[in-house]
LOVO-603617 format. One line per 10 residues: number of its first residue (from 1); their letters; for each residue x, y, z of C-alpha. Coordinates in nm, 3 decimals. Example, Ala and Ser with C-alpha at 12.3 -4.5 7.8 and 13.67 -1.06 7.14 Angstrom:
BEGIN
1) AS) 1.230 -0.450 0.780  1.367 -0.106 0.714
% end
This chain:
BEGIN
1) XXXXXXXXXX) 8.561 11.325 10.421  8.630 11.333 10.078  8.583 11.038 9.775  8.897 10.949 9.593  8.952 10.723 9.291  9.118 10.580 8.969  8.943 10.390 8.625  9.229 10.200 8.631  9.233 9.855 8.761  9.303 9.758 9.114
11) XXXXXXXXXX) 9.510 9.454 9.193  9.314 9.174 9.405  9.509 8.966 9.636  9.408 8.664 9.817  9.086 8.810 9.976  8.967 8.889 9.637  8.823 9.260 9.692  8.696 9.333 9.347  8.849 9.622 9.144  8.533 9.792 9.116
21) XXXXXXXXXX) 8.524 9.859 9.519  8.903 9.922 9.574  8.952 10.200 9.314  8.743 10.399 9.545  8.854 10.525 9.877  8.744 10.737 10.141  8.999 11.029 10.325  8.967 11.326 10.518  8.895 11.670 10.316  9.230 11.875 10.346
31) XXXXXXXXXX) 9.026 12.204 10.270  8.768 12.123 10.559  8.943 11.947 10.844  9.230 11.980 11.038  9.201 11.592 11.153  9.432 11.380 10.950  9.230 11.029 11.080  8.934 10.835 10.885  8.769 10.618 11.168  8.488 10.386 11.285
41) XXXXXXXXXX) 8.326 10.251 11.575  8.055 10.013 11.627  7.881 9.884 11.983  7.895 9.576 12.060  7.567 9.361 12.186  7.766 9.202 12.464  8.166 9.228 12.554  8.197 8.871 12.534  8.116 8.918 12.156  8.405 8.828 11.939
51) XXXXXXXXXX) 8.516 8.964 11.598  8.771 8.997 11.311  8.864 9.301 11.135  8.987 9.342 10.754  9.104 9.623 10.625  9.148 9.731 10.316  9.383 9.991 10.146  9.525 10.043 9.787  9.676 10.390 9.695  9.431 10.508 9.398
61) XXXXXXXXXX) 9.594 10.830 9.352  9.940 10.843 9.164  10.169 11.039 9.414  10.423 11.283 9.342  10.784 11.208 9.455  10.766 11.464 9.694  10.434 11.332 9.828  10.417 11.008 10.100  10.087 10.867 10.228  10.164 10.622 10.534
71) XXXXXXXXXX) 9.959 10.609 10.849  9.932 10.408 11.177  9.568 10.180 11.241  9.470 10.168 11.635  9.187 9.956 11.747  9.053 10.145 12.084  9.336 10.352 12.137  9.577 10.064 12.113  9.830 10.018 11.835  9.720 9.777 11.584
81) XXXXXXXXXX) 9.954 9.754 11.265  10.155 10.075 11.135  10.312 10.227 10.941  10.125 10.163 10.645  10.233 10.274 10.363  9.966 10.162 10.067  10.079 10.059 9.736  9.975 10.265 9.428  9.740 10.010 9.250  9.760 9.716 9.443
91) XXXXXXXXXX) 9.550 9.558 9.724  9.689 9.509 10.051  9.490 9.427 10.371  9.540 9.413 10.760  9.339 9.192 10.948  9.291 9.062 11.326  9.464 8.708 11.318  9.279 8.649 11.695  8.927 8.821 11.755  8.918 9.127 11.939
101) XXXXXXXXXX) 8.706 9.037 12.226  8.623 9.248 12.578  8.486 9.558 12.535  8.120 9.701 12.480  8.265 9.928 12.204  8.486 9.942 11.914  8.692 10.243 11.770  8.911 10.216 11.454  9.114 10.512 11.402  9.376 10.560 11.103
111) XXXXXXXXXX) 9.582 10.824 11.145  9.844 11.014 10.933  10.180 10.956 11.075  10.400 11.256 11.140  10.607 11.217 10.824  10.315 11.188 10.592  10.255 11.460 10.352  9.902 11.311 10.269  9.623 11.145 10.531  9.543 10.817 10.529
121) XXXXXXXXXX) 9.309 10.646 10.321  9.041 10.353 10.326  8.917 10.145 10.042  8.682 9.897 10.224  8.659 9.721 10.549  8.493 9.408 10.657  8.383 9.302 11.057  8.281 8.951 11.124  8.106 8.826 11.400  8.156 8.483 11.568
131) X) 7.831 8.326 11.644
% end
């Protein structure tokens, strides 16, 4: 995984993501991987645990016109929300509107679709826990 990012200012939107954490982002190293995915996973303490994802994505690099960055978000091998294609500047986040729920581990994967020239990114994500 590589680090990319801009000095220039980030957009927030509702969820208020502050500039200084969403001109970062991580993505896979093109010169040391072959996999075009960034992903996550955490265990759960119990499958009747319940939580909400956020994610969050803003393009940080200014893309070519020949260039496309759009990928597809799965939450244990299940399709979540795709294609995403993230806006050059600007915040924009995906989120579980009913907790995930059920199992006694969690996989995120974000993978490049097949008509992306570039892999996906991620700026920041968040994982709340009902209690």
């Amino acid at each position: 995984m590589i680090i990319v990012n801009t000095t220039q200012e980030v957009l927030e939107n509702s969820y208020r993501v502050p500039s200084a954490v969403m001109s970062t982002a991580l993505t896979p190293d093109p010169l040391t991987t072959t996999d075009n995915s960034v992903s996550f996973n955490w265990i759960a303490d119990s499958t009747r645990d319940r939580y909400y994802i956020y994610l969050h994505f803003a393009e940080v690099v200014e893309l070519l016109v020949t260039q496309t960055r759009q990928f597809n978000i799965y939450i244990n091998d299940n399709l979540f929300y795709g294609p995403m294609y993230p806006i050059y500047l600007s915040t924009a986040t995906v989120y579980t509107v009913s907790p995930i729920y059920g199992a006694d581990r969690y996989t995120v994967v974000i993978n490049k679709t097949a008509t992306s020239t570039l892999p996906p990114l991620l700026n920041a994500f968040e994982i709340y826990k009902e209690i």
